[in-house]
VOLO-279730 format. One record per residue (C-alpha): residue number from 1; residue in one letter; y, z negated, x negated. Coordinates in steps of 0.5 Angstrom, whole numbers, plus 500, padded with zeros to 3 digits. Each point is the difference from the previous one (the first is absolute). Layout:
N
nr; rest; py; pz; px
NUM; a; Y; Z; X
...
This chain:
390
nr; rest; py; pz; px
1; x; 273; 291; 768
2; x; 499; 507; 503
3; x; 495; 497; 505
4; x; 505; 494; 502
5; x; 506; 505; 501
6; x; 494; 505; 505
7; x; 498; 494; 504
8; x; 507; 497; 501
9; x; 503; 507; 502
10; x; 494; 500; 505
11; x; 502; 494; 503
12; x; 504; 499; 507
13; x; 506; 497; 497
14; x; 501; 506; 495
15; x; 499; 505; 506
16; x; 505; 496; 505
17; x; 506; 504; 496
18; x; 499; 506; 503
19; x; 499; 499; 507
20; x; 504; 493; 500
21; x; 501; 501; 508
22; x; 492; 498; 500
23; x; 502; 493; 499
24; x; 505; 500; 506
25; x; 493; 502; 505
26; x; 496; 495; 496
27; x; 507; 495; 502
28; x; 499; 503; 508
29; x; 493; 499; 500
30; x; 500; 492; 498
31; x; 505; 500; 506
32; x; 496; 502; 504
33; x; 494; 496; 498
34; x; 504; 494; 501
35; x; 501; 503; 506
36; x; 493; 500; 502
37; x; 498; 493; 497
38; x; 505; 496; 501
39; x; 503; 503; 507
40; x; 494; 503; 502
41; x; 503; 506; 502
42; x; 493; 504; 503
43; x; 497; 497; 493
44; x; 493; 504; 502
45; x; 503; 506; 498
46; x; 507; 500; 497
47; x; 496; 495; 495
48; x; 496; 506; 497
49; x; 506; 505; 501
50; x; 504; 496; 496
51; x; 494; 499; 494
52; x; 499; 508; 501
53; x; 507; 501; 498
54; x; 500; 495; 494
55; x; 494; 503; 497
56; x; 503; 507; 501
57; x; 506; 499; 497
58; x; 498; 496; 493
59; x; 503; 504; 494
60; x; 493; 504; 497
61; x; 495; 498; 505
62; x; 498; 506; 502
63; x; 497; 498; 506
64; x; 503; 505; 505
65; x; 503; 507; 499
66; x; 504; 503; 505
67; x; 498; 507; 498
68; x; 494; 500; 503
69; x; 503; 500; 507
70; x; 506; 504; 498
71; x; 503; 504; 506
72; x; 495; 496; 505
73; x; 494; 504; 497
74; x; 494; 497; 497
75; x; 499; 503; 493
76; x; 493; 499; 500
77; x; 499; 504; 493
78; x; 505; 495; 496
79; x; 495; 494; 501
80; x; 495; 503; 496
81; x; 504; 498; 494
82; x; 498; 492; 500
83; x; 506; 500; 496
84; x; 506; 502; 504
85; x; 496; 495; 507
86; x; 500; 493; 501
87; x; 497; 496; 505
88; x; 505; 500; 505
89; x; 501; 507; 500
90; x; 492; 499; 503
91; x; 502; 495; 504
92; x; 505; 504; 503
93; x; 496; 506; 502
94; x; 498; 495; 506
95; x; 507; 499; 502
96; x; 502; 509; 500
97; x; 493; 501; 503
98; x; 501; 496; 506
99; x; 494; 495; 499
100; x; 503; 493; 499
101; x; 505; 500; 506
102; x; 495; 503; 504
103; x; 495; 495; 498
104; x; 505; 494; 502
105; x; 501; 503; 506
106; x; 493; 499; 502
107; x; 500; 493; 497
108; x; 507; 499; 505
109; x; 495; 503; 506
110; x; 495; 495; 498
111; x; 505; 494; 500
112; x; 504; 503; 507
113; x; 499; 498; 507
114; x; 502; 507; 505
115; x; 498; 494; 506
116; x; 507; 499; 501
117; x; 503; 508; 500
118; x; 493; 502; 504
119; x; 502; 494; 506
120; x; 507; 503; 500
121; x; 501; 507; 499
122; x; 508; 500; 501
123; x; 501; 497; 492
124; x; 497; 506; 498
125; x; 507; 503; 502
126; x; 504; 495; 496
127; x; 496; 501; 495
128; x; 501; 507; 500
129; x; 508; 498; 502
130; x; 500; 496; 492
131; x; 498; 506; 497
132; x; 507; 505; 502
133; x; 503; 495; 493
134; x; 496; 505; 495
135; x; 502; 506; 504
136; x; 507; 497; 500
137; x; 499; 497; 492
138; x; 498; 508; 499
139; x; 506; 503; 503
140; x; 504; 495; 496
141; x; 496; 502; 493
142; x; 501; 507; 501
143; x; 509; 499; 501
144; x; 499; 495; 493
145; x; 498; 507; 497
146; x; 492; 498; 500
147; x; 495; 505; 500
148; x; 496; 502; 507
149; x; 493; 497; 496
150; x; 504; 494; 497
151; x; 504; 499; 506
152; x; 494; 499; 504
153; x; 497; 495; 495
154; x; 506; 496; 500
155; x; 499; 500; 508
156; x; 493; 498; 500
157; x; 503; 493; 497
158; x; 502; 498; 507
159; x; 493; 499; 503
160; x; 500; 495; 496
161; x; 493; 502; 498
162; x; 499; 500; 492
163; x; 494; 503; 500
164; x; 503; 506; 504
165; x; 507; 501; 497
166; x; 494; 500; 492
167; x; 496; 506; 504
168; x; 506; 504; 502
169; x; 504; 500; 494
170; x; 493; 501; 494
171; x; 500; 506; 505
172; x; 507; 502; 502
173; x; 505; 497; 493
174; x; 496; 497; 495
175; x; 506; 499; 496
176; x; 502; 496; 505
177; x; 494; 495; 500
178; x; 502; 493; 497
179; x; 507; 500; 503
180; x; 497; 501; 507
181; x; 494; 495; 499
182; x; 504; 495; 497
183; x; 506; 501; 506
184; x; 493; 500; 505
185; x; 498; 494; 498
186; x; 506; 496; 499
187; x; 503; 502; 507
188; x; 493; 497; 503
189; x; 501; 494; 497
190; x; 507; 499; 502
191; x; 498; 502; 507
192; x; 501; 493; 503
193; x; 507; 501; 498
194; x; 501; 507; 501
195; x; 498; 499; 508
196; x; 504; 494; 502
197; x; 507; 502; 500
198; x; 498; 506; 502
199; x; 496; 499; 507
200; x; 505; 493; 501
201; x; 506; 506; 500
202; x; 496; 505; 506
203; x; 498; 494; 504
204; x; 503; 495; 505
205; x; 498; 493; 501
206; x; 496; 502; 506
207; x; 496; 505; 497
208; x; 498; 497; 494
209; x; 497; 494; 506
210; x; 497; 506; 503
211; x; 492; 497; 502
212; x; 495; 505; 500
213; x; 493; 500; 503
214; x; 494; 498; 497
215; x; 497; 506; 497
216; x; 493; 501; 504
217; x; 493; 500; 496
218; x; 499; 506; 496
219; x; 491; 502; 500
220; x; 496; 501; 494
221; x; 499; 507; 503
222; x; 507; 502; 501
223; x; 501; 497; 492
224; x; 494; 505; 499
225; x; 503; 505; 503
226; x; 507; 500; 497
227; x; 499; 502; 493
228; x; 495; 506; 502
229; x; 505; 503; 505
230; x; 506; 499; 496
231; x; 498; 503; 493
232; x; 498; 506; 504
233; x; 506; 501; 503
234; x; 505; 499; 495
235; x; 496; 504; 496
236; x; 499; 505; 503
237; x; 507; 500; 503
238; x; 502; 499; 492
239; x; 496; 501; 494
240; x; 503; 498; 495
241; x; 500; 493; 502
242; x; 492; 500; 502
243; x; 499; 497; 492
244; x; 504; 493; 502
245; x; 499; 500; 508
246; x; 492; 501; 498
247; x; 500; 494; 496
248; x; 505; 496; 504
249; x; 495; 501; 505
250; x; 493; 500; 498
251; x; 502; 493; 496
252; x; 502; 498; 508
253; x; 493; 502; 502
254; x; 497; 496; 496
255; x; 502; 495; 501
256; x; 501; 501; 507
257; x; 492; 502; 502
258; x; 497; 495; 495
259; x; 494; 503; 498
260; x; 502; 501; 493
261; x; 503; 492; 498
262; x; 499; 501; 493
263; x; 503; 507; 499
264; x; 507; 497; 504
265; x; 500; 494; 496
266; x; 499; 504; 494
267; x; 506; 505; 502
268; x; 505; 493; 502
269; x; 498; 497; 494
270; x; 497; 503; 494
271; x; 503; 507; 500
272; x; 506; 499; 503
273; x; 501; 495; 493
274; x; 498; 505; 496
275; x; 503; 506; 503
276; x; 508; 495; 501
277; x; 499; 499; 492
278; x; 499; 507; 498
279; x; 505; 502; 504
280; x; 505; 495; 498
281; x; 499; 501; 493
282; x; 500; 508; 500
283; x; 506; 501; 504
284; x; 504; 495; 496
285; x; 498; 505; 494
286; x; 504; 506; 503
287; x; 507; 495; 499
288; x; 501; 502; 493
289; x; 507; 500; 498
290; x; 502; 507; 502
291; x; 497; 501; 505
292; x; 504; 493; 504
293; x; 506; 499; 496
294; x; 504; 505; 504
295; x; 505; 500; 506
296; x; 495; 502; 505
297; x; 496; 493; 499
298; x; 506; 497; 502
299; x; 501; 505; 506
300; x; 492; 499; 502
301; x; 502; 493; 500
302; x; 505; 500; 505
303; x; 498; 506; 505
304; x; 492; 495; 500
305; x; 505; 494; 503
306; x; 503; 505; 505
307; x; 494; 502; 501
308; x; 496; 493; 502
309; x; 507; 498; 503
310; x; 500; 507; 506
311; x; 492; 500; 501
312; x; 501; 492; 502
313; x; 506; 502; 504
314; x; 496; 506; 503
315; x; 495; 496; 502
316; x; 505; 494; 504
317; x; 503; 506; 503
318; x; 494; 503; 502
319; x; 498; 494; 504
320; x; 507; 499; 504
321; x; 499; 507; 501
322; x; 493; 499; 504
323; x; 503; 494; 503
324; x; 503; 505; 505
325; x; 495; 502; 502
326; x; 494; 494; 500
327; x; 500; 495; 505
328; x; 496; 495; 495
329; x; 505; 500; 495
330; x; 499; 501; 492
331; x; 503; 495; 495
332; x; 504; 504; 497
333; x; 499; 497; 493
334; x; 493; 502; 499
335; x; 503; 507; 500
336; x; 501; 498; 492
337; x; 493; 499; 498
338; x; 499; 508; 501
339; x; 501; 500; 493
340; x; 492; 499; 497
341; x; 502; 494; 496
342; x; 495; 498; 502
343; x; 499; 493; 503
344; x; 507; 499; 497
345; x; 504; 503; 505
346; x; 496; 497; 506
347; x; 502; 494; 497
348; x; 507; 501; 499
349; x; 500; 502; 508
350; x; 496; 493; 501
351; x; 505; 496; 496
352; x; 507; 503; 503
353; x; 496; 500; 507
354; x; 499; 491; 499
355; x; 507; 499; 497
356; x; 503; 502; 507
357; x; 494; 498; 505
358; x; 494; 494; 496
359; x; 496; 502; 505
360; x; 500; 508; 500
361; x; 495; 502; 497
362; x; 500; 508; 497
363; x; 494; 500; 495
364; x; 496; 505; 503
365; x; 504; 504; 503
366; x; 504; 501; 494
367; x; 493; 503; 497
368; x; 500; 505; 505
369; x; 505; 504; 497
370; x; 499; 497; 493
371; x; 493; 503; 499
372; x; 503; 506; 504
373; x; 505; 501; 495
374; x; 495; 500; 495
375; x; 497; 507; 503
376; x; 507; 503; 501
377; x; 501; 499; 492
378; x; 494; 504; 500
379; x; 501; 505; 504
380; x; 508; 501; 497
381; x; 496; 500; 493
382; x; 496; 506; 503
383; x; 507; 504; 503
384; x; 503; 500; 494
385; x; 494; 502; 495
386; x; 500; 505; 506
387; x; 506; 503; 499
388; x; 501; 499; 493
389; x; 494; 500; 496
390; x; 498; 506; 499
């Protein structure tokens, strides 16, 4: 009998009663896996988080331990205890040493084409233009009462680069994770609703039916060329960025030079695969139920739409703004694919673009500022680790 009463105070149910709150974050994460299945929001990614925080948060498990990265640290001497480590704690060293998401970034590098910002330059200033949305979210955060390091997270979300706002926060506010992955994603799956009314409220009819020129062809040289000078320069010009602008771009130049088909089919295919489930899951395993039952979850949610909603805004605007000046108009809605959802923004630009003319085609112009925004998203995570990171 005593054995029976040992085996049954071990169990999950027995222990749900100390930390009631669990089966809240277990009902959160149900929610969430609907959401990914049966929505399809981002369901490559929201999917494992969505697992990850179900396995955290099960009653006894012992599968993450929060302690180990307490106060943003790596306690390195706890995991010598096999009793205190599970296996997400070790999963999760590849999220807070910065290796998965610099590992999607290059598999992001292999499956972009750079063709269309190399034939047109100025769409890197739109992207640029999209990025003022997470300087903005960042004032924003700061006045909600947020720390620099936390409020810069929190601004991150709105390049609507997952992988980055993950980079930024493992570094800067840890304890911030799984809300800001789980926002980040989200609001990238909510972008075709999202941009819309937004780019419709900036824009005129007229504007919106603007015809942009064929964008001109771009040279395997040229392609060659841009991932070499781009990682020189951005990581010279920040350093800290030089993890995820480096892998970005060698992902791009393998693909691009086309001597190393294997390795580029591998980084798009297999290793991105990997690396995506191994992210999703570990970080899902920092939503535990302190950590995410909070008032600032809810606060981060709000300030992600914000951000999503000014760097679309930026963008558009950005675009009227150069149309003083250009003799070829730009479309002003391709300003909104200056956020790195990338291809999705493109298409939303696209898709706006046909609703008031079937013939305008915008596709690859909002590429331009689309791959753009990617880059921008990078150098912004490497201004605020700058600043704030050491």
């Amino acid at each position: 009998m005593e054995a029976v009463m040992s085996f049954l105070s071990a169990t999950g149910f027995a222990q749900v009663a100390n930390e009631p709150l669990q089966l809240v974050m277990l009902a959160i994460s149900c929610v969430l896996l609907y959401l990914a299945i049966v929505k399809k929001f981002e369901p490559m990614l929201l999917l494992p988080i969505a697992f990850g925080m179900l396995l955290t948060n099960l009653p006894g498990a012992g599968l993450y331990h929060p302690e180990l990265f307490a106060e943003g640290h790596v306690h390195w001497e706890l995991f010598a205890d096999a009793h205190n480590t599970g296996l997400l704690d070790y999963l999760y060293l590849g999220v807070k040493l910065g290796i998965y998401p610099s590992l999607i970034f290059m598999g992001v590098g292999a499956m972009t084409d750079f063709g269309p910002l190399i034939a047109n330059p100025k769409s890197l200033l739109l992207g640029a233009a999209a990025q003022v949305g997470i300087f903005v979210t960042y004032i924003g955060s700061r006045l909600l009462g947020f720390s620099e390091k936390a409020a810069s997270s929190i601004g991150i979300i709105g390049g609507a680069d997952g992988p980055t706002a993950i980079f930024v926060t493992s570094k800067l506010a840890p304890e911030l994770l799984g809300a800001i992955a789980v926002a980040a994603y989200s609001y990238m799956a909510l972008v075709p609703v999202i941009q819309p009314p937004i780019m419709k409220l900036l824009t005129t009819e007229k504007e919106r039916k603007i015809k942009m020129k064929q964008l001109r062809a771009v040279t395997k040289t040229e392609k060659i060329i841009f991932p070499i000078v781009v990682t020189i320069f951005v990581s010279m010009m920040l350093p800290d960025a030089a993890a995820l602008i480096g892998c970005l771009m060698f992902g791009n130049l393998a693909t691009e030079s086309g001597v190393v088909d294997r390795i580029s089919k591998t980084v798009q295919n297999e290793l991105m695969n990997i690396v995506t489930i191994f992210l999703g899951v570990s970080v899902g395993a920092t939503a535990t139920a302190k950590s995410f039952l909070n008032p600032e979850t809810l606060k981060i949610l709000v300030m992600g739409v914000c951000a999503f909603a000014v760097a679309s805004a930026c963008g558009v605007l950005f675009a009227k703004f150069m149309n003083i000046f250009l003799k070829d108009k730009i479309n002003p809605l391709i300003g909104s694919a200056g956020v790195s959802a990338v291809p999705m923004a493109a298409r939303v630009s696209q898709s706006v673009g046909q609703k008031a003319d079937p013939t305008n085609f915008l596709l690859m112009h909002a590429m331009g500022p689309n791959v753009a925004g990617v880059i921008g998203s990078a150098v912004a995570a490497g201004v605020f680790i700058a600043l704030f990171g050491k």
